[in-house]
N, C-alpha and C positions, 0 to 999 in steps of 0.2 A: 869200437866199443868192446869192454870187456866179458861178453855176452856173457855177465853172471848175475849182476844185480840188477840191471835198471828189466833185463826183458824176462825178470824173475819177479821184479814186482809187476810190472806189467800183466804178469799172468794171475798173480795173487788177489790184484785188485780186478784181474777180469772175473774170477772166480767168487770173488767175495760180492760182484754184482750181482751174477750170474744165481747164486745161491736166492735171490729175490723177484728174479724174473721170468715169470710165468710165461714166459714166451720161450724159453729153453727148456728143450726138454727133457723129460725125467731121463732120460736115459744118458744125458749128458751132466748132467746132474749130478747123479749116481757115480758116472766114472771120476769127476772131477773130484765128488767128495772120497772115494775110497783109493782113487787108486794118484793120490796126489802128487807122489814123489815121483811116478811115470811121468805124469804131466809134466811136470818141472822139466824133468829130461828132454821133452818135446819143445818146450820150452827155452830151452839153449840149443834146439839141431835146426841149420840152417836149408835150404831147397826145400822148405814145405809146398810149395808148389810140384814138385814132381811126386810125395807122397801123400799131402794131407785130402786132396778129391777122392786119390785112391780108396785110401784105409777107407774115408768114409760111404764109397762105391761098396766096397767089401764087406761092411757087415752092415749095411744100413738096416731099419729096421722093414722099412718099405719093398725090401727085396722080398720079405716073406719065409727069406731061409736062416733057418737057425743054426749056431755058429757051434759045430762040435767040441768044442771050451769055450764057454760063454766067459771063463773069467780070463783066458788071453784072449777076445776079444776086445773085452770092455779095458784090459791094460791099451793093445792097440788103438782103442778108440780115444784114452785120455791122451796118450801119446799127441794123436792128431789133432786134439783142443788145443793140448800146449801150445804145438805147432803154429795156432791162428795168433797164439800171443805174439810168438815169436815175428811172425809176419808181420803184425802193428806195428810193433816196438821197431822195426828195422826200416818201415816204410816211413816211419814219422821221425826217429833219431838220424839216422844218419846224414838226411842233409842238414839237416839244424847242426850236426857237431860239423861237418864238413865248412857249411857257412862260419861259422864262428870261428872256428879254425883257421879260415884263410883271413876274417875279419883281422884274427888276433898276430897274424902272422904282418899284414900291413899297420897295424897299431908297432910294433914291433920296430917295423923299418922305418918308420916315418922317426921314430923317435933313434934310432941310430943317424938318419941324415939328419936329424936336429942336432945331436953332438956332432955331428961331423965325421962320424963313422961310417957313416953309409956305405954297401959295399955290393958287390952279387948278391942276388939272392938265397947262395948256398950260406951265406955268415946269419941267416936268421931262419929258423927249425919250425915247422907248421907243428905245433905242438896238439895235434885232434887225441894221443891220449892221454895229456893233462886234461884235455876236457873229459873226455869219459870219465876220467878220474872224479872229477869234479860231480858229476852227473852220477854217477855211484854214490859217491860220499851221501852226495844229497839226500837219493831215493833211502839209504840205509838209514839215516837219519827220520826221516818222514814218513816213511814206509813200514821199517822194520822198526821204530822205536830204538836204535843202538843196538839192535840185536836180540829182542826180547820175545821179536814174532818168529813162529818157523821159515824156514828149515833150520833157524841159528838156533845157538843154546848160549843162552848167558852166564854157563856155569865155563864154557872155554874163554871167556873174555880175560884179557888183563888190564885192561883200563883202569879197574877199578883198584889194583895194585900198584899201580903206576907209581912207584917211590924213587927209583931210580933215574936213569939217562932216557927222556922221554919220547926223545926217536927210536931209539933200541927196544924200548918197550909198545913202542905204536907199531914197528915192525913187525914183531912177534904176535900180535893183535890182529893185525890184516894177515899173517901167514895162516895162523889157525882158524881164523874165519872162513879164508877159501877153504882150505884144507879141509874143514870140517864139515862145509855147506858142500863141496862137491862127494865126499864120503857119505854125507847122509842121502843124497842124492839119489846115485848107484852106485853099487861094485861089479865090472867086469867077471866076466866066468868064460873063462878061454875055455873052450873044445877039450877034453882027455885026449883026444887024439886027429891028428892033421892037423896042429894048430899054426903051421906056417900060413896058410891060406887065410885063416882067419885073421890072423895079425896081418898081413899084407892088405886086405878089405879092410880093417881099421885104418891102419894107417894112412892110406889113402883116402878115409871120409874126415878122420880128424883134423879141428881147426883148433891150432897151439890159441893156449889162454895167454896172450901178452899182455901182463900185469907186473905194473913193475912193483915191488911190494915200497919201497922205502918212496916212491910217487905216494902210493895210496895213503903211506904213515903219514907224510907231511900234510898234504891238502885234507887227513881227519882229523887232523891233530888242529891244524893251521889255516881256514882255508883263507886265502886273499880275499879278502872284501872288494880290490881295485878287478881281479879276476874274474868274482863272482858278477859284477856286472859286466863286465866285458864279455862271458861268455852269458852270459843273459839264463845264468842258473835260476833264477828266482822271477823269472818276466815269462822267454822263449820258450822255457824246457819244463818247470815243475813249478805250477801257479798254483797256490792252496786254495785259491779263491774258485777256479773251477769244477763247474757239477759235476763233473765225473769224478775229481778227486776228494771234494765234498762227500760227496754220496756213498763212496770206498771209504773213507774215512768212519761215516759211520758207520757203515756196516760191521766193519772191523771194531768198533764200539759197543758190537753187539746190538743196535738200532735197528727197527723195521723200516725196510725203505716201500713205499706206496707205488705203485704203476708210475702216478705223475712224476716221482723224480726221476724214475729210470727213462720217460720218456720226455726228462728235460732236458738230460745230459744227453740225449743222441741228438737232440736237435742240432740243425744244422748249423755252423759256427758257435755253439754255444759254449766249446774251450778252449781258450786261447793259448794255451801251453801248450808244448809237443806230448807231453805224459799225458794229460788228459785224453787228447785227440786219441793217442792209441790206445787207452784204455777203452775209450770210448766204440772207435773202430774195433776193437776185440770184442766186444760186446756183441756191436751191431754182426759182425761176421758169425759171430756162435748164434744168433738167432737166424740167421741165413742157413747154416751148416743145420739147426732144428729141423726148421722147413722141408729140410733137401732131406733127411735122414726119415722125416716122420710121411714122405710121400707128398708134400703139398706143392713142390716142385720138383723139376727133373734138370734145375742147372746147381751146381754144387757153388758154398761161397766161394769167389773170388780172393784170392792170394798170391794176384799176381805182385810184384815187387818190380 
C-alpha cells in the first residue's frame, strides 16, 4: 500500500466520527481537532504497537501527573491517535489487497494457458501495487472529493487544465499531489549539530513511498471497469452502502450524527467492505484508548497487527 491515502482517510473519517462521539474523550478530541497534521503523521508511521500503549502510558490523564509542555504532549498524544488509524487501515487492507492480488495474478495465468502461452509463474507479475493504486484512486475520489478535502489544495490540481497530452498532464497531477500532501504534512528539522546520528535514526525508520506516479496517472485518469471488479474496489474494499462510511459521509456534510448511528456502525458485521471495517475498528479502538487514558481501565487498546 502506498501508506498515503487510503490510511489517511482512514484516519479522517475516524476523526470526523470521533468529533460526535461522546464516548471519546475530550482530551482526544482536543488533540485530534488542533493538532491534525501531527495526527496525520501518525497516521502514515508504522509499529504503533511498540509506541502507541506507550505514548498513551506517558501522559495519560489517570496518571495524575501533568506533562511539563502540555502542548508537546497533546502533539504526542495526536501522534498516537493517528497511529490507531494506521493499525485499522493495515489490519483490514492488506490481506484483502494481498487476496486479490494473488486472485488477479491466477485470472492472469489461466487466461495465458487459454492462449496457449502458459508458462512459469515468473512470465505473470502479482500486480498488489495496481491494486493499491486502485484503492487510492478510489478513497481520493470518495473521500477527498478530487481533492477538495484537507490536507489537499485544489488550487495545485491540473486536471482542470488538462488541454494537452493527458497522461503527461495526469502525471504531473498525482506528482504535486503527493508532493504537496506530504509537505503540508511535515518538514523535517535536522539537528544544527551532530546530524550524522540523526540522519542514521532516520534512515533506518524510513519506509520508501513506492508510488509509481505514471501507475497512479492511468488507473485516475482510466480506471478499468474489468479491474475494478476483479479487484472488488467497489464490493471487498470501499462499499458506500456502509454505516461507517454513511455516517463519515455525513459528517463530513456537516450532519449531526445521534448515539444510535455511531453505535450502529460498530455493530458487529455491520460493514461489509474493508474501509468501513477499519474505520469502524478505529473508532471502536479510540474509545478503548478513552477508557484507558480517563482511568476506567488499566489495559491500554489493542493494536496488535
Amino acid at each position: 500500500m502506498s501508506d498515503l491515502l487510503t490510511h489517511w482517510a482512514v484516519f479522517e473519517d475516524m476523526r470526523r466520527l470521533a468529533a460526535h462521539d461522546a464516548k471519546v474523550c475530550s482530551a482526544f478530541s482536543t488533540a485530534l481537532e488542533q493538532e491534525t497534521d501531527i495526527a496525520r503523521l501518525g497516521a502514515l508511521s508504522r509499529g504503533g504497537l511498540r509506541w502507541i500503549p506507550a505514548l498513551l502510558a506517558r501522559y495519560r490523564a489517570a496518571t495524575g501527573v501533568t506533562p511539563d509542555d502540555p502542548v508537546n504532549a497533546r502533539r504526542k498524544l495526536a501522534f498516537a491517535l493517528g497511529g490507531i488509524a494506521h493499525y485499522a487501515a493495515d489490519l483490514l487492507m492488506k490481506p484483502l489487497m494481498s487476496r486479490v492480488a494473488q486472485a488477479d495474478w491466477h485470472a492472469a495465468h489461466a487466461a495465458l494457458q487459454r492462449e496457449g502461452a502458459g508458462g512459469p509463474r515468473a512470465q505473470v507479475k502479482v500486480s498488489i501495487r495496481e491494486v493499491s493504486a486502485y484503492y487510492d484512486c478510489h478513497v481520493f475520489r470518495a473521500v477527498y472529493g478530487d481533492g477538495v478535502e484537507p490536507p489537499f489544495t485544489p488550487d495545485r490540481f491540473l486536471l482542470a487544465a488538462n488541454t494537452g497530452d493527458a497522461a503527461h498532464a495526469l502525471e504531473s497531477f498525482v506528482r504535486a499531489l503527493f508532493q504537496r500532501a506530504l509537505l503540508s504534512c511535515h518538514t523535517l528539522a535536522p539537528p544544527s549539530d551532530d546530524v550524522e546520528p540523526w540522519l542514521d535514526r532516520l534512515f533506518a525508520l524510513l519506509q520508501p513511498l513506492y508510488v509509481s506516479l505514471e501507475l497512479y496517472a492511468r488507473v485516475y485518469a482510466a480506471p478499468d471497469p474489468a479491474k475494478m471488479a476483479v479487484y472488488e474496489v467497489e464490493t471487498s474494499f470501499y462499499r458506500a452502502d456502509d454505516p461507517a462510511v454513511r455516517a463519515a459521509r455525513r459528517a463530513q456534510r456537516g450532519e449531526r450524527l445521534a448515539e444510535a448511528d455511531l453505535e450502529a456502525l460498530l455493530a458487529e458485521n455491520a460493514n461489509r467492505g474493508a474501509y468501513g471495517q477499519a474505520v469502524a475498528l478505529a473508532l471502536r479502538r479510540l474509545r478503548e484508548g478513552s477508557a484507558y487514558w480517563e482511568g476506567k481501565t488499566e489495559i491500554p487498546p489493542d493494536v496488535r497487527q
